[in-house]
C-alpha positions as CSV (number, residue, x, y, z in Angstrom):
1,X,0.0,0.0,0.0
2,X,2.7,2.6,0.9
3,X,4.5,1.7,-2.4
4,X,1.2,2.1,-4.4
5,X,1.0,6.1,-2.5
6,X,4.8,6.6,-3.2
7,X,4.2,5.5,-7.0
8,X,1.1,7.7,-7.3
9,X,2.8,10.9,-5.4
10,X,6.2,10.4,-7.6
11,X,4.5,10.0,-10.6
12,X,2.2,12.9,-10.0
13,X,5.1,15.4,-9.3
14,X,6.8,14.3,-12.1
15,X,4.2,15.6,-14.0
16,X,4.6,18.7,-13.0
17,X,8.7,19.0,-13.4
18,X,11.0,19.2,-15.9
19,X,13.7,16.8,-16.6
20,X,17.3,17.9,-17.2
21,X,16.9,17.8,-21.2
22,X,13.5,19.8,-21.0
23,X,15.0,22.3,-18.2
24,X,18.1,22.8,-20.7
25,X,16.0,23.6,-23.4
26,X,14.1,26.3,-22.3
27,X,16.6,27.6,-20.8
28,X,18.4,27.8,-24.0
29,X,15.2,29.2,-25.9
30,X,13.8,31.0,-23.7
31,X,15.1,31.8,-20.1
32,X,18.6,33.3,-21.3
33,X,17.2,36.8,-23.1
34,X,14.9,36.3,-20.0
35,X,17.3,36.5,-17.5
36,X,19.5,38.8,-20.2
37,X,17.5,41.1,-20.0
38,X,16.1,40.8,-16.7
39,X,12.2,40.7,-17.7
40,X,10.1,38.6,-15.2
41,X,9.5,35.2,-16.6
42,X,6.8,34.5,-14.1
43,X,4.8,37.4,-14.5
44,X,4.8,37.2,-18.0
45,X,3.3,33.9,-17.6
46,X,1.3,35.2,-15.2
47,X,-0.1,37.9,-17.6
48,X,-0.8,35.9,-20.3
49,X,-3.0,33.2,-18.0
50,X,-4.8,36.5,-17.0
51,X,-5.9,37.5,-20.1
52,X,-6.4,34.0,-22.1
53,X,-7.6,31.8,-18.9
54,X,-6.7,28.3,-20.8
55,X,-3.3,26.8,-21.6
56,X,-4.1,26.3,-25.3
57,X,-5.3,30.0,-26.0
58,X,-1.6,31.3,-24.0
59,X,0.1,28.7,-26.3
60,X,-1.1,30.2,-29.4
61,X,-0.9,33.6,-28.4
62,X,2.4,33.3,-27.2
63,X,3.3,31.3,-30.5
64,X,1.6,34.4,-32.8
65,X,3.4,36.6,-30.9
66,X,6.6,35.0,-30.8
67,X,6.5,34.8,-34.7
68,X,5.5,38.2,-35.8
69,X,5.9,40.2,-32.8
70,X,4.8,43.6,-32.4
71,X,3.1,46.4,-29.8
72,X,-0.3,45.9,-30.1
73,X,-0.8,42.0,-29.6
74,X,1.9,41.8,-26.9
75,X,0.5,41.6,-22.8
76,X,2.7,44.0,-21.6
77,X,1.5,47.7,-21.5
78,X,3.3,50.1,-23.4
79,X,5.1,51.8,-21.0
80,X,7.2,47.8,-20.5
81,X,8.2,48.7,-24.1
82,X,10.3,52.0,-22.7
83,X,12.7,50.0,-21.0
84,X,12.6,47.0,-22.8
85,X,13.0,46.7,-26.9
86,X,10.3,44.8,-28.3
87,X,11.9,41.1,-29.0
88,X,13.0,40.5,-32.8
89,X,11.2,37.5,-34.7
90,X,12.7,34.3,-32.9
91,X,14.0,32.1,-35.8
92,X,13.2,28.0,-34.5
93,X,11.7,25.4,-36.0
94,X,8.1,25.0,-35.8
95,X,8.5,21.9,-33.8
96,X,11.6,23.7,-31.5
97,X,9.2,26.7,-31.4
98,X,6.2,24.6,-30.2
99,X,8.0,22.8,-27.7
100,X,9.7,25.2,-26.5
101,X,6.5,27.3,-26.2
102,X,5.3,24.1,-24.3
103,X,8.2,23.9,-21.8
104,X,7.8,27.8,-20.9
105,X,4.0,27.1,-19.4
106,X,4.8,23.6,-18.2
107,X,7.3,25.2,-16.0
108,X,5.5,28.0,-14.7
109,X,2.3,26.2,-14.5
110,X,0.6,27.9,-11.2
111,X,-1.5,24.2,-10.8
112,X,1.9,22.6,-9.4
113,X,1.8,25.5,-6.5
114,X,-1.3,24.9,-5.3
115,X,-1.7,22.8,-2.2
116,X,-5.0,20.7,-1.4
117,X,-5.8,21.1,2.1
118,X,-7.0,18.0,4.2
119,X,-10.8,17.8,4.4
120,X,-11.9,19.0,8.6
């Protein structure tokens, strides 16, 4: 029985996680300029579930975006665009793009913070 809880627990969390490959990935695609340029990954993330709610509608607004970025269908408000240039056209694969897309909100996935509380 315990093994049967550890299973379900380990498996669960590895849901959630990213394995080495994955992690090295989006760092590579995405997390660098991030970090680069010090804009908030998290609250970009953050903004984006805000305004489209559902993973699929952030993965292809973020993959529009990411394609043929400009001002008016970016989250950020205009006054972001003062300190930071707006990104050039990223240059992947559609496969690399779509992963990599993938990776960004499987890591920052706010479902993996949230704690169930015990029933009183």
């Amino acid at each position: 029985m315990v093994k049967i809880i550890f299973i379900l627990i380990f498996s669960t969390l590895s849901l959630f996680g990213l394995n080495p490959s994955e992690k090295k990935v989006l760092k590579q695609n995405c997390l660098n300029c991030h970090h680069k340029q010090q804009i908030p990954s998290e609250l970009l993330y953050r903004r984006y579930l805000s305004k489209y709610s559902t993973q699929t509608a952030m993965f292809f607004a973020i993959k529009h975006y990411l394609k043929k970025p400009n001002k008016s269908q970016s989250i950020m408000p205009s006054q972001f665009f003062l300190k930071f240039p707006i990104r050039p056209e990223i240059h992947l694969k559609e496969k690399e793009l779509k992963q990599s897309i993938y990776l960004f909100l499987k890591y920052f996935d706010v479902k993996k913070k949230l704690k169930l509380s015990p029933k009183a």
